[in-house]
PDB file of N, CA, C and O in Angstrom:
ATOM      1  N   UNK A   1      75.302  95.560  86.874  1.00  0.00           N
ATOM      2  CA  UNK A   1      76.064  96.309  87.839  1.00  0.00           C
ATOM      3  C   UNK A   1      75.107  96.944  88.844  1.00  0.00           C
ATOM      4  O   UNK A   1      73.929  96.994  88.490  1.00  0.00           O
ATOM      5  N   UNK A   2      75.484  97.528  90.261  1.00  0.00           N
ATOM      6  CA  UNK A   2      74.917  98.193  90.997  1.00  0.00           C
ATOM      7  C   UNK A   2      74.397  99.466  90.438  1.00  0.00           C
ATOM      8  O   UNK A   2      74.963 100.226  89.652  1.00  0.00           O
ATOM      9  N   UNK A   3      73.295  99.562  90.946  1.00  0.00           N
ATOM     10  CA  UNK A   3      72.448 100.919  90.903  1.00  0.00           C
ATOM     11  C   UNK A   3      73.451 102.265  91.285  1.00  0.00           C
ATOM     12  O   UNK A   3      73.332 103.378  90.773  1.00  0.00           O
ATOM     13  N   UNK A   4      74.365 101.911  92.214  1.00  0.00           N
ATOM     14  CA  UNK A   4      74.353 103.169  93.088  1.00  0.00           C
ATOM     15  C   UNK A   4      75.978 103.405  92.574  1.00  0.00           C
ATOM     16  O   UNK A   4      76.867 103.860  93.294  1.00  0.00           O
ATOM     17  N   UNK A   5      76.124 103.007  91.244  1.00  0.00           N
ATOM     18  CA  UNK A   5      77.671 103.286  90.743  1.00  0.00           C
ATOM     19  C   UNK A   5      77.317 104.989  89.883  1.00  0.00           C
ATOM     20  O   UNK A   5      76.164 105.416  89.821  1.00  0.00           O
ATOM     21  N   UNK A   6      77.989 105.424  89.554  1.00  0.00           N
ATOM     22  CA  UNK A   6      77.875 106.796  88.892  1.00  0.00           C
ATOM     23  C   UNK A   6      77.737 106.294  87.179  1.00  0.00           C
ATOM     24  O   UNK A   6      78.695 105.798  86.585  1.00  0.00           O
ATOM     25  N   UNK A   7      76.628 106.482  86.649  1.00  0.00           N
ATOM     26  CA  UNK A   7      77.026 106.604  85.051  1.00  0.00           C
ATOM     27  C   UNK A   7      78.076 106.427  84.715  1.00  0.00           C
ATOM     28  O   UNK A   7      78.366 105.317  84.269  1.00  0.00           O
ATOM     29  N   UNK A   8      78.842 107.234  84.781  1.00  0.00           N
ATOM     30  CA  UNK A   8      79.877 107.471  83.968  1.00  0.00           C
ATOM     31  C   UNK A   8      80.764 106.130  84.409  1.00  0.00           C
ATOM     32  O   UNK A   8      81.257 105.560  83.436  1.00  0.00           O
ATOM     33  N   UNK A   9      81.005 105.630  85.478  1.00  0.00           N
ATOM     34  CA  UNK A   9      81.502 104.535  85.905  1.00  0.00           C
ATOM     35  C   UNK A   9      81.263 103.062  85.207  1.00  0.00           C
ATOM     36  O   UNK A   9      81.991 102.248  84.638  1.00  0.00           O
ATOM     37  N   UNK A  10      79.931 103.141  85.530  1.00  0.00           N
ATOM     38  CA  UNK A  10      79.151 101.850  84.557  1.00  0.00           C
ATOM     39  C   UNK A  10      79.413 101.780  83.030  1.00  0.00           C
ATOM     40  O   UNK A  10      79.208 100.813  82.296  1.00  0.00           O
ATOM     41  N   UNK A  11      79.948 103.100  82.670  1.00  0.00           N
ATOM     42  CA  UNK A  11      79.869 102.807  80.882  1.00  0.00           C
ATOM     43  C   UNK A  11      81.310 102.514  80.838  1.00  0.00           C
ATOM     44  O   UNK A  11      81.674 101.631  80.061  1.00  0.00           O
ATOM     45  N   UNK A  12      82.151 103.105  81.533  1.00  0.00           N
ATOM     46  CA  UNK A  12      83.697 103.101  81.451  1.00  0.00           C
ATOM     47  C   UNK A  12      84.058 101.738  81.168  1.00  0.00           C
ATOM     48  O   UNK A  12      84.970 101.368  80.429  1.00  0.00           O
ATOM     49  N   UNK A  13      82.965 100.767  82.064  1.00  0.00           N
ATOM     50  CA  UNK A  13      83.696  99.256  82.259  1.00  0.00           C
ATOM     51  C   UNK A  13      82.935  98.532  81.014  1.00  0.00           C
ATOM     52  O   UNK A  13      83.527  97.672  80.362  1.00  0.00           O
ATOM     53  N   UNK A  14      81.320  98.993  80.646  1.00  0.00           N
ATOM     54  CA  UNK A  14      80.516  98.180  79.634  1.00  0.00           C
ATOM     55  C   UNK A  14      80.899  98.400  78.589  1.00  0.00           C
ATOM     56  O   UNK A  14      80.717  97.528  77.739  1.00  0.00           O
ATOM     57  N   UNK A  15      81.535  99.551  78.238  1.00  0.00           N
ATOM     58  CA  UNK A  15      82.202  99.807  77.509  1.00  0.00           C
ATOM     59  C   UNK A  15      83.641  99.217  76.815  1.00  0.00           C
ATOM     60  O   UNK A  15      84.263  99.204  75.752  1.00  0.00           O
ATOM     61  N   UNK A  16      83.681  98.878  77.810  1.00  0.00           N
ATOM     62  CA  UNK A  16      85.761  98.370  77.765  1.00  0.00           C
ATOM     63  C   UNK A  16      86.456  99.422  77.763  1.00  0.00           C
ATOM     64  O   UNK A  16      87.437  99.364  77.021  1.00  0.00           O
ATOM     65  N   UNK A  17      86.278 100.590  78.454  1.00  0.00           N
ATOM     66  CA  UNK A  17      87.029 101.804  77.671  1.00  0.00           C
ATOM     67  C   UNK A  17      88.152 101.676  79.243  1.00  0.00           C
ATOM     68  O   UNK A  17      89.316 102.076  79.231  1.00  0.00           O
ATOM     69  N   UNK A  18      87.570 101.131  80.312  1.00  0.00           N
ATOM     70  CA  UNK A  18      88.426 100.928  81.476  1.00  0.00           C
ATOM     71  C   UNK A  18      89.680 100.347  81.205  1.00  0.00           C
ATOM     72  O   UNK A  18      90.802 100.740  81.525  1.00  0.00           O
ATOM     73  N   UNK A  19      89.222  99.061  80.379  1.00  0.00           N
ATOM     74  CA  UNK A  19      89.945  98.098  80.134  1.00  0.00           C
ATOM     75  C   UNK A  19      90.823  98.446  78.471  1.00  0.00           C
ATOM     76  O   UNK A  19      91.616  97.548  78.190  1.00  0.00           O
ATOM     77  N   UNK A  20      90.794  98.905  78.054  1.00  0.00           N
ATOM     78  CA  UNK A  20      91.351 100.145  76.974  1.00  0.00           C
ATOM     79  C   UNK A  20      92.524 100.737  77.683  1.00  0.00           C
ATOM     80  O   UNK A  20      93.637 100.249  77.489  1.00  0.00           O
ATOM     81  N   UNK A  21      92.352 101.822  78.548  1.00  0.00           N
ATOM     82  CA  UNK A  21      92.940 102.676  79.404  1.00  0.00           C
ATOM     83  C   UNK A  21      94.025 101.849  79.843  1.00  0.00           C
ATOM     84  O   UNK A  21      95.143 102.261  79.532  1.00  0.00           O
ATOM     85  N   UNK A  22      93.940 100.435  80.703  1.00  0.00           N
ATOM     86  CA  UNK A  22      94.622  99.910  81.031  1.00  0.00           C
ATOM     87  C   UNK A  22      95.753  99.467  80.044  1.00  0.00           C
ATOM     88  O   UNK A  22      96.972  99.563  80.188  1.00  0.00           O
ATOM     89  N   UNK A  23      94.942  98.899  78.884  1.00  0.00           N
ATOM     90  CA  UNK A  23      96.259  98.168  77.978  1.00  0.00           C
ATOM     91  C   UNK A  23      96.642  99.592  77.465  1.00  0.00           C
ATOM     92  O   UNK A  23      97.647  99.283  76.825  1.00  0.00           O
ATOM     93  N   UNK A  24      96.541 100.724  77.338  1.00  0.00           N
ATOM     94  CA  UNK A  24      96.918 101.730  76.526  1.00  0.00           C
ATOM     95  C   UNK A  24      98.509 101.551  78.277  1.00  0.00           C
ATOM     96  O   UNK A  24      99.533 101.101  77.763  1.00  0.00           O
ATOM     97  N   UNK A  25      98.674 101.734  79.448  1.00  0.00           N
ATOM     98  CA  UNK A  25      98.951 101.866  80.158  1.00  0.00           C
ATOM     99  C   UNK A  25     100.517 100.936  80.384  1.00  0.00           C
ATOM    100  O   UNK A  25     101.654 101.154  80.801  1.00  0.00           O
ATOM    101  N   UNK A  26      99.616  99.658  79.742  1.00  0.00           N
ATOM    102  CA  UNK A  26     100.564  98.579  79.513  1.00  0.00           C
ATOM    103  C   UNK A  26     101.521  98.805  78.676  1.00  0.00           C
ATOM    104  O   UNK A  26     102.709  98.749  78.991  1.00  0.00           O
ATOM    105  N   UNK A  27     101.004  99.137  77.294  1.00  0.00           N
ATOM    106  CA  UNK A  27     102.174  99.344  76.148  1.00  0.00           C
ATOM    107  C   UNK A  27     102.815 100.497  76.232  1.00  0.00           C
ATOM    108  O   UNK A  27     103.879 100.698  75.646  1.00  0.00           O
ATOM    109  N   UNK A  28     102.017 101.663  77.228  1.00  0.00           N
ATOM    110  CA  UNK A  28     103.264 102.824  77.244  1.00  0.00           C
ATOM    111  C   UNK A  28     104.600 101.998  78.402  1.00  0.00           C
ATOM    112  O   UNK A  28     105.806 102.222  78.296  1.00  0.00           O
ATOM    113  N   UNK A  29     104.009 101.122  79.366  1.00  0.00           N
ATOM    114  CA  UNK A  29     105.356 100.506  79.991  1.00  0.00           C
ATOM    115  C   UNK A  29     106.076  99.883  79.396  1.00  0.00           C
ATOM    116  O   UNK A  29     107.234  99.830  79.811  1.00  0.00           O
ATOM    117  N   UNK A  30     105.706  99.133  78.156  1.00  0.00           N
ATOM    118  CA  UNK A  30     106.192  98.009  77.111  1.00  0.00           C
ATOM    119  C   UNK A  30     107.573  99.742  76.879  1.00  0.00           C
ATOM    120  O   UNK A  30     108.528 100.214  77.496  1.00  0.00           O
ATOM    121  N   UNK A  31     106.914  99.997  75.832  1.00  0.00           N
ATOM    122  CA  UNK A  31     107.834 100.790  75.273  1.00  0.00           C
ATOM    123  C   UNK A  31     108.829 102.014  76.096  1.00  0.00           C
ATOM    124  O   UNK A  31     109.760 102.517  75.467  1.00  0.00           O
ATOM    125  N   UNK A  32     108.594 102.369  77.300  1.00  0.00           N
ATOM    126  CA  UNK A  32     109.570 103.180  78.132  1.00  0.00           C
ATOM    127  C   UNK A  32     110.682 102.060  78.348  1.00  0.00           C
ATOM    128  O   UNK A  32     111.844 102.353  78.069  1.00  0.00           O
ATOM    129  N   UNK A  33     110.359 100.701  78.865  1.00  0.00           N
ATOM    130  CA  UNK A  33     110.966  99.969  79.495  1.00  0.00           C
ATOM    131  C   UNK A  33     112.235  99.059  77.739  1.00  0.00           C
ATOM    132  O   UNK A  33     113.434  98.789  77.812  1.00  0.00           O
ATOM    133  N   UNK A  34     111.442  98.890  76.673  1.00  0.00           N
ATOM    134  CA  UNK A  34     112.171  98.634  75.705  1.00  0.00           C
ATOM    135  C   UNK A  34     113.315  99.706  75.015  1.00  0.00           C
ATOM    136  O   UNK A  34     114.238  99.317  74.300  1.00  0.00           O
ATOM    137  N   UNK A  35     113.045 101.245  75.404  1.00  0.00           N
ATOM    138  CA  UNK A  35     113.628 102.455  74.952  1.00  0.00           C
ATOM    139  C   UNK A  35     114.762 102.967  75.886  1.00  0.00           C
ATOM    140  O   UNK A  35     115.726 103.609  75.468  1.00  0.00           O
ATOM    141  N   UNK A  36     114.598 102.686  76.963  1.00  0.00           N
ATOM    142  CA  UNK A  36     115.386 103.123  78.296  1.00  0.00           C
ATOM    143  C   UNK A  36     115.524 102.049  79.428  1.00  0.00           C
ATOM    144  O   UNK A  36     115.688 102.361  80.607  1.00  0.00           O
ATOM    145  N   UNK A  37     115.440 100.711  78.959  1.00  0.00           N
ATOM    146  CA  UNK A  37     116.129  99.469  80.119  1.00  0.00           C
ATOM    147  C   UNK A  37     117.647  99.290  79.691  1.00  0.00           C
ATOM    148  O   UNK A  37     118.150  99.353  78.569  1.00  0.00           O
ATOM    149  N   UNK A  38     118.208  99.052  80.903  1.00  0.00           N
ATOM    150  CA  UNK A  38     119.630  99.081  80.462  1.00  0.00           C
ATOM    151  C   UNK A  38     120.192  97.619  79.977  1.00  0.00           C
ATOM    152  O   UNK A  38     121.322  97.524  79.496  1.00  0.00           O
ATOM    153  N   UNK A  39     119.212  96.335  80.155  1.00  0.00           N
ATOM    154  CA  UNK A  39     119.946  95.508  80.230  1.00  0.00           C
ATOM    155  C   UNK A  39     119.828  94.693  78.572  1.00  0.00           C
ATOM    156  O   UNK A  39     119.081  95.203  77.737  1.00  0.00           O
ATOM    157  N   UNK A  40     120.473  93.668  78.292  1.00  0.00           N
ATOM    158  CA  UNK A  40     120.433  93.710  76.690  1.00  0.00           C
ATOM    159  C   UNK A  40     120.322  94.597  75.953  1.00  0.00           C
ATOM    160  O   UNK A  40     120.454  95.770  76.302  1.00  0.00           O
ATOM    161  N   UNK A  41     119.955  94.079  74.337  1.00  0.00           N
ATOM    162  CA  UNK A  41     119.706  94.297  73.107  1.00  0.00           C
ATOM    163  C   UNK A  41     118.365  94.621  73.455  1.00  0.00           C
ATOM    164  O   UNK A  41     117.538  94.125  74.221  1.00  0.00           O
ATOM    165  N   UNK A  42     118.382  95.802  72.513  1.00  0.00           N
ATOM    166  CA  UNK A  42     116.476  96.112  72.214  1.00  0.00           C
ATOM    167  C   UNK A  42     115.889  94.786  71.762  1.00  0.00           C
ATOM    168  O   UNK A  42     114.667  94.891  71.655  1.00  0.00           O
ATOM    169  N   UNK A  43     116.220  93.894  71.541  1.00  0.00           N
ATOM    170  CA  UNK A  43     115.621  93.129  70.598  1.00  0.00           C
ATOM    171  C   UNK A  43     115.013  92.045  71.845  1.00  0.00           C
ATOM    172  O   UNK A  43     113.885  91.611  72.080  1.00  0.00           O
ATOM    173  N   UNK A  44     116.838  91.782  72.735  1.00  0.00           N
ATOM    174  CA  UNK A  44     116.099  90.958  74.093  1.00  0.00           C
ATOM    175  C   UNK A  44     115.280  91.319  74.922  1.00  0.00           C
ATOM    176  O   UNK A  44     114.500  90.530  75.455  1.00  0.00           O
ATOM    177  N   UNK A  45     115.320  92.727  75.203  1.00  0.00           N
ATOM    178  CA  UNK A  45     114.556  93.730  76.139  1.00  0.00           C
ATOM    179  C   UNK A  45     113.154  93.254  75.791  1.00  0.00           C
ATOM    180  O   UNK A  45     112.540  92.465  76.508  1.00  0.00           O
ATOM    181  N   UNK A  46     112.552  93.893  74.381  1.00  0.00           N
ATOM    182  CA  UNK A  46     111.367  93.653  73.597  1.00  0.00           C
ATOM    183  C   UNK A  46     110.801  92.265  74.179  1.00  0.00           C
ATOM    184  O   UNK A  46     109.890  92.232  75.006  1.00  0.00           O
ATOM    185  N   UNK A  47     111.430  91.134  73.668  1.00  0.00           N
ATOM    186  CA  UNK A  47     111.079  89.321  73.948  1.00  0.00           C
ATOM    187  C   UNK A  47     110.879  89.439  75.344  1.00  0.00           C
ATOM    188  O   UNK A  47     109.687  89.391  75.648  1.00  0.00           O
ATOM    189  N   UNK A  48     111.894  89.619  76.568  1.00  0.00           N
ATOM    190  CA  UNK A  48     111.744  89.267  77.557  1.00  0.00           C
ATOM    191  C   UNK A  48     110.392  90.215  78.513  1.00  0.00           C
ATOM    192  O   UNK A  48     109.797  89.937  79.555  1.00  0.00           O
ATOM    193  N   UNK A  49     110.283  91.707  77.325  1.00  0.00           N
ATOM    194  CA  UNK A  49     108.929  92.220  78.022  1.00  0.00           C
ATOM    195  C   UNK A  49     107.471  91.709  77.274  1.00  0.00           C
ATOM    196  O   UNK A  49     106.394  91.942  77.824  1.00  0.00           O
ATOM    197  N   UNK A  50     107.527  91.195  76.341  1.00  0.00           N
ATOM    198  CA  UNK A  50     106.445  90.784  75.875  1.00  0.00           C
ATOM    199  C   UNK A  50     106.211  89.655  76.994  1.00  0.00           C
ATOM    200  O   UNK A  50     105.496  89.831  77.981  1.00  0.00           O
ATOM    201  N   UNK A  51     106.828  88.611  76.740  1.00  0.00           N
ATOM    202  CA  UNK A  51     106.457  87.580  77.755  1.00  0.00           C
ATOM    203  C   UNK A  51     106.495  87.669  78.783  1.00  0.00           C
ATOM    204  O   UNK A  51     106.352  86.567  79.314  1.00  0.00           O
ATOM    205  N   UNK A  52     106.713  88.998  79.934  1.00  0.00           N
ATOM    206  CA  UNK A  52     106.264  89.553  81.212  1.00  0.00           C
ATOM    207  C   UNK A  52     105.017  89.881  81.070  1.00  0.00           C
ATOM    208  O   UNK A  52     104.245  89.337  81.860  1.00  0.00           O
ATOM    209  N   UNK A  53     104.397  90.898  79.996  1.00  0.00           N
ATOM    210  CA  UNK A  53     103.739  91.845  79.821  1.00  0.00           C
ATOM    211  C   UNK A  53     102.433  90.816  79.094  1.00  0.00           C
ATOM    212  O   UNK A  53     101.235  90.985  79.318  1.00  0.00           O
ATOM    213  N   UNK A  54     102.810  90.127  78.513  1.00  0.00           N
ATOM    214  CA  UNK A  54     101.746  89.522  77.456  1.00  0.00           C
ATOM    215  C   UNK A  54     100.505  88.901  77.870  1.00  0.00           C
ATOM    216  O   UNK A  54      99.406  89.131  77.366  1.00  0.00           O
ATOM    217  N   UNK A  55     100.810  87.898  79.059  1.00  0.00           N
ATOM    218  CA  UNK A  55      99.551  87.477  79.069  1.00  0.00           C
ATOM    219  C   UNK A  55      98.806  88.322  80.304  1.00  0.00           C
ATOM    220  O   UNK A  55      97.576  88.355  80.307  1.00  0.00           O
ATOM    221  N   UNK A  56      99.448  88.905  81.197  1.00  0.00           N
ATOM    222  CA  UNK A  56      98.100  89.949  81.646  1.00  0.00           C
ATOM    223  C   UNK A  56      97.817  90.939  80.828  1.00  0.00           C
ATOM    224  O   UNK A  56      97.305  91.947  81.313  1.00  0.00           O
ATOM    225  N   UNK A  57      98.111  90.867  79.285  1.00  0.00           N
ATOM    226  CA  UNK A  57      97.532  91.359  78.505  1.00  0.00           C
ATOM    227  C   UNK A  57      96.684  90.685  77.782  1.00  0.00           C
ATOM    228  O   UNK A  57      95.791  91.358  77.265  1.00  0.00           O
ATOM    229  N   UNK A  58      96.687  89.522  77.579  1.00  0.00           N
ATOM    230  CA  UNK A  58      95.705  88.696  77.234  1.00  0.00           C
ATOM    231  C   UNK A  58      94.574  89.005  77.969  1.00  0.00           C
ATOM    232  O   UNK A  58      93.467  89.367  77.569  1.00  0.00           O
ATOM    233  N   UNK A  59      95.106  88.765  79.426  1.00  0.00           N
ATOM    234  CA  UNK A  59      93.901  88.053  80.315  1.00  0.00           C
ATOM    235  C   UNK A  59      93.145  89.631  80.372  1.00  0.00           C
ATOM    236  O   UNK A  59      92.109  89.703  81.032  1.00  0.00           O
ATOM    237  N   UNK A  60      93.580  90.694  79.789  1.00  0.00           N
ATOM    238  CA  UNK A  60      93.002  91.733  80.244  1.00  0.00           C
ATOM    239  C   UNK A  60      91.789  91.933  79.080  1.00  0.00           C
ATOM    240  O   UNK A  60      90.596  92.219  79.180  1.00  0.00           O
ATOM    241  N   UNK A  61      92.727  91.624  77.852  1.00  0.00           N
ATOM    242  CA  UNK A  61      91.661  91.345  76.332  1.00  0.00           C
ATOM    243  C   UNK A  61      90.639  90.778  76.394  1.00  0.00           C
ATOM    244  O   UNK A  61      89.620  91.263  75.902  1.00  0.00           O
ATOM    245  N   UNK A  62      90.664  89.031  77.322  1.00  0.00           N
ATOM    246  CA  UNK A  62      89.598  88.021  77.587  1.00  0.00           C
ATOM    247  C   UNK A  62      88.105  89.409  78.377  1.00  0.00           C
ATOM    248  O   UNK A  62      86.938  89.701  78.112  1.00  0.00           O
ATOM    249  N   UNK A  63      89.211  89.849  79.426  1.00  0.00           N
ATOM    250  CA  UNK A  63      87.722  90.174  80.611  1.00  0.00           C
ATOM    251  C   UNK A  63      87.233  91.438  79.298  1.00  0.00           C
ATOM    252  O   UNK A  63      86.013  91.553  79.176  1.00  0.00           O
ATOM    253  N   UNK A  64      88.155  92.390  78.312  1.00  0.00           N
ATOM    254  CA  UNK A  64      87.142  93.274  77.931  1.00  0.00           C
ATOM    255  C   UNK A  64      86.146  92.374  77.155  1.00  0.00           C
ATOM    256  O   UNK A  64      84.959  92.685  77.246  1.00  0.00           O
ATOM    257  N   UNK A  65      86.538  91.114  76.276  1.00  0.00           N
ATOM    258  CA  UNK A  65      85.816  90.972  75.164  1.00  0.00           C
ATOM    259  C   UNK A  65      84.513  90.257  75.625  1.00  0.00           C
ATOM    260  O   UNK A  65      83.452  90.156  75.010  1.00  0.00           O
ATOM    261  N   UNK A  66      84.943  89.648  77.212  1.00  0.00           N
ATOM    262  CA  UNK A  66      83.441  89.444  78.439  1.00  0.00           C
ATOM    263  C   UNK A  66      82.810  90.877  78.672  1.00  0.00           C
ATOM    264  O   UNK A  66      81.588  90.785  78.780  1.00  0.00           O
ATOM    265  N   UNK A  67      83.193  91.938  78.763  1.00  0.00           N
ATOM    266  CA  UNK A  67      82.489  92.580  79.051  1.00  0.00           C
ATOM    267  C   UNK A  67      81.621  93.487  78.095  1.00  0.00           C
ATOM    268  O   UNK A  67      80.582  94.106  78.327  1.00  0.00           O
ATOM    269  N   UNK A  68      82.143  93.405  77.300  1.00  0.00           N
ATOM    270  CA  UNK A  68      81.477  93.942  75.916  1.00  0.00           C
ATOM    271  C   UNK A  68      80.902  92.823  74.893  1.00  0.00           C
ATOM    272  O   UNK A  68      80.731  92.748  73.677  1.00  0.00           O
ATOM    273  N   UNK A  69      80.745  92.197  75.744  1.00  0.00           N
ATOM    274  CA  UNK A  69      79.966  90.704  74.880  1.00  0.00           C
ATOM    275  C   UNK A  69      80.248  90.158  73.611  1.00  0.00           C
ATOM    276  O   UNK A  69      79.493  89.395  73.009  1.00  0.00           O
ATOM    277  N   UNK A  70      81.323  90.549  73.219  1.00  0.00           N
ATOM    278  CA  UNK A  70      81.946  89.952  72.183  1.00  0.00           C
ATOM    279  C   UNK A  70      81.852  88.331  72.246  1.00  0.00           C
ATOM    280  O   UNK A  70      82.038  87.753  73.317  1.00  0.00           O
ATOM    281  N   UNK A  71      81.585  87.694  71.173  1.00  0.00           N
ATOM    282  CA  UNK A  71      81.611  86.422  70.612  1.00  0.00           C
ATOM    283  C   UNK A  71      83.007  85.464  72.174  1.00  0.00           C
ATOM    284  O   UNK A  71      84.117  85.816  72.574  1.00  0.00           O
ATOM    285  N   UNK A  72      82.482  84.761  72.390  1.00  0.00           N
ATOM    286  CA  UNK A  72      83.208  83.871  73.359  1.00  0.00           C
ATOM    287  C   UNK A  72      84.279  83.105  72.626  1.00  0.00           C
ATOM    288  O   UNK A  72      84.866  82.244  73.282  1.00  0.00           O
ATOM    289  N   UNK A  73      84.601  83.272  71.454  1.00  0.00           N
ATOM    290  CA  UNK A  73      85.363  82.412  70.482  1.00  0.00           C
ATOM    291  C   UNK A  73      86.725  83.621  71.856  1.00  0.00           C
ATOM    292  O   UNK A  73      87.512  83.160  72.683  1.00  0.00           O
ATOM    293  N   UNK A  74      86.510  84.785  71.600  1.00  0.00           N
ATOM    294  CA  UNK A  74      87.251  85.716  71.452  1.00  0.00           C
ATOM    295  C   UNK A  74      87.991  85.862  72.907  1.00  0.00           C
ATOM    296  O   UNK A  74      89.007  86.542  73.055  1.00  0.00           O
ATOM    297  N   UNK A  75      87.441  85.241  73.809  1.00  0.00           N
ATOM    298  CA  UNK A  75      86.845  85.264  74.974  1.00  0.00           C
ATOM    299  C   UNK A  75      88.338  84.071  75.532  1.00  0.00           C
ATOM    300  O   UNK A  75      89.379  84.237  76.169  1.00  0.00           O
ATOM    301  N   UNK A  76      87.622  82.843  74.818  1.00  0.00           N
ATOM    302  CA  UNK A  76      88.779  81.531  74.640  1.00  0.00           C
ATOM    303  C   UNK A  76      89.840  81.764  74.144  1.00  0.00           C
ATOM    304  O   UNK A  76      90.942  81.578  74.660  1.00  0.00           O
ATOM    305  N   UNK A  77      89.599  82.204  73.069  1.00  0.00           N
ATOM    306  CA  UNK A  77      91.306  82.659  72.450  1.00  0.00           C
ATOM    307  C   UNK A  77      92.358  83.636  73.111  1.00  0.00           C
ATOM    308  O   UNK A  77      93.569  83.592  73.327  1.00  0.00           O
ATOM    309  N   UNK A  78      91.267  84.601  73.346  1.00  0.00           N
ATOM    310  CA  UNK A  78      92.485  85.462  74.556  1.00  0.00           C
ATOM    311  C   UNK A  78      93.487  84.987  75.730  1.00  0.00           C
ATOM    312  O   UNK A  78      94.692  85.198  75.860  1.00  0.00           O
ATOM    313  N   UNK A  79      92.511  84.221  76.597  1.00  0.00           N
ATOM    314  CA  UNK A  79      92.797  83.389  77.612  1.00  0.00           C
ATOM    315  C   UNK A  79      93.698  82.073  76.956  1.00  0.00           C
ATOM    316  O   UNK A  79      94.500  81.481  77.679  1.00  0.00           O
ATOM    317  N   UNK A  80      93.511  81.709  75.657  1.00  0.00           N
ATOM    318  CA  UNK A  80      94.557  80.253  75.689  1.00  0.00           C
ATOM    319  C   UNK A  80      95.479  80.759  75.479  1.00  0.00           C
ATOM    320  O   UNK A  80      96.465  80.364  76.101  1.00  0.00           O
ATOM    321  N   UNK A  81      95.666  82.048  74.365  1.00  0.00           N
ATOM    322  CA  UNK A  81      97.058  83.064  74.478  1.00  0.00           C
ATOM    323  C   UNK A  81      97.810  83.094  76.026  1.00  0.00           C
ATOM    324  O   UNK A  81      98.829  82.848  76.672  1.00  0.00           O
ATOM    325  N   UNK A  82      96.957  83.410  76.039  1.00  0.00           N
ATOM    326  CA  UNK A  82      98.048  83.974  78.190  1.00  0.00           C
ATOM    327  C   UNK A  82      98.427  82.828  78.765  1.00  0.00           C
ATOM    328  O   UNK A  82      99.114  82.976  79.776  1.00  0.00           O
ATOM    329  N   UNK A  83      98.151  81.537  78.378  1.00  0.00           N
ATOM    330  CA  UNK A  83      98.944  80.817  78.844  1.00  0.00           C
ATOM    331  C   UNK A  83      99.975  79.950  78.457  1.00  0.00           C
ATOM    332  O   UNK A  83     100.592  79.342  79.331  1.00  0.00           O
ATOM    333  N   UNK A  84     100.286  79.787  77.124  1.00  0.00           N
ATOM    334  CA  UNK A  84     101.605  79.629  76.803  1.00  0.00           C
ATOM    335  C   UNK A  84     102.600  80.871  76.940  1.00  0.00           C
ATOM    336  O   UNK A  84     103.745  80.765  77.379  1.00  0.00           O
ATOM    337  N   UNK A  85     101.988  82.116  76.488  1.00  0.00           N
ATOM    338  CA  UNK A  85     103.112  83.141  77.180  1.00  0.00           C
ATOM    339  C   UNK A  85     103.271  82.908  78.873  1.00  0.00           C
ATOM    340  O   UNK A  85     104.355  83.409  79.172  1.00  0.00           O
ATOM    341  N   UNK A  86     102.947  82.630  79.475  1.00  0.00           N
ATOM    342  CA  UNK A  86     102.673  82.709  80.825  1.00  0.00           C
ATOM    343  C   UNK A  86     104.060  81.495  80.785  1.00  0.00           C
ATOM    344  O   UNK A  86     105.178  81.718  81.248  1.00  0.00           O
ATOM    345  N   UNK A  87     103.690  80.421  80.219  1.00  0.00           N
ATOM    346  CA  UNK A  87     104.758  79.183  80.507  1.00  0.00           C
ATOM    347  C   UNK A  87     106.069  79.266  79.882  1.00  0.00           C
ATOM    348  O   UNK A  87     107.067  78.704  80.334  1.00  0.00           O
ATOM    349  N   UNK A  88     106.044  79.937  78.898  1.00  0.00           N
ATOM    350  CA  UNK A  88     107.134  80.203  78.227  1.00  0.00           C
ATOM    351  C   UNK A  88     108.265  81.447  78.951  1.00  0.00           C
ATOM    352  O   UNK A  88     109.483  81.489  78.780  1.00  0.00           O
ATOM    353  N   UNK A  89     107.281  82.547  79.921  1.00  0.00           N
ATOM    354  CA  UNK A  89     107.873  83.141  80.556  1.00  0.00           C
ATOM    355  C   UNK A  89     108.743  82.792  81.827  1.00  0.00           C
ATOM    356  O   UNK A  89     109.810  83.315  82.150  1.00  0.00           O
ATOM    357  N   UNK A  90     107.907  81.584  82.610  1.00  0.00           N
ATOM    358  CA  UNK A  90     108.884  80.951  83.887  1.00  0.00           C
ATOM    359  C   UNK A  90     109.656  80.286  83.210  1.00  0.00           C
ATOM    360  O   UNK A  90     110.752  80.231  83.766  1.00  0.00           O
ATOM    361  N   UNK A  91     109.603  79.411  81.687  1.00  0.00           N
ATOM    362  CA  UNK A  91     110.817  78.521  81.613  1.00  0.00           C
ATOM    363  C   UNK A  91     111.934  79.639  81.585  1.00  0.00           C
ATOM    364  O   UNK A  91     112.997  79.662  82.204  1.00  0.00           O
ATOM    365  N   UNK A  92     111.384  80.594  80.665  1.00  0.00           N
ATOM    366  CA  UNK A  92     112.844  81.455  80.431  1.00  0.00           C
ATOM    367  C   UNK A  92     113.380  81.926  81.833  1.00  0.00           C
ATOM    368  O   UNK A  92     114.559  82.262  81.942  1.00  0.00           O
ATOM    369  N   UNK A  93     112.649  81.948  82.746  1.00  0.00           N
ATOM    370  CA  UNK A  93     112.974  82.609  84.324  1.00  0.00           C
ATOM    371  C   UNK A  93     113.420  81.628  84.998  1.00  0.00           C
ATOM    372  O   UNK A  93     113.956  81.802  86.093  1.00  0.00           O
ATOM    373  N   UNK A  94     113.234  80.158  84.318  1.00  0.00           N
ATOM    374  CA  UNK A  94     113.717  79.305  85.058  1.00  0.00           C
ATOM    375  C   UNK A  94     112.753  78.706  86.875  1.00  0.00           C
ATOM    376  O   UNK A  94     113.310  78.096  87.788  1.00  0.00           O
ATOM    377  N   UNK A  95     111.625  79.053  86.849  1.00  0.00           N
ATOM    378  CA  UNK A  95     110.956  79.120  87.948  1.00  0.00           C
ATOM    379  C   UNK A  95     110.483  77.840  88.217  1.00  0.00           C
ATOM    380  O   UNK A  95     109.806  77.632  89.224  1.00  0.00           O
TER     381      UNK A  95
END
């Protein structure tokens, strides 16, 4: 990273704690939106937000487990996740 970022900046991201923050961000929308959406069953609500929500949650898992150098197994697996949710989400949308 650049020299001229603030400490505290540089660890936030080497850390994953950025990328933490975010999915912590995600699942509080998961769950407002499963607790208080008006449309279906909790149960459809849940399905149809996972597979909105899921794979830029993947893809968000892939960049921490790049950035914290986790094993690349981890890296691949995240990313092949996000894309059957990803496809499974337009069929259901019909796109």
């Amino acid at each position: 990273m650049p020299d001229n970022f603030p400490p505290i900046l540089t660890h936030l991201f080497v850390s994953g704690l950025a990328i933490d923050v975010a999915l912590a961000v995600v699942v509080l929308e998961f769950l407002v939106l499963c607790l208080f959406g008006k449309s279906g069953t909790l149960g459809t609500r849940a399905f149809t937000l996972i597979l909105a929500l899921g794979p830029g949650a993947c893809l968000m898992l892939a960049l921490r487990a790049a950035l914290t150098q986790s094993s690349l197994v981890w890296v691949a697996l995240f990313l092949a996740l996000s894309l059957p949710l990803h496809l499974t989400d337009l069929a259901r949308r019909k796109i």
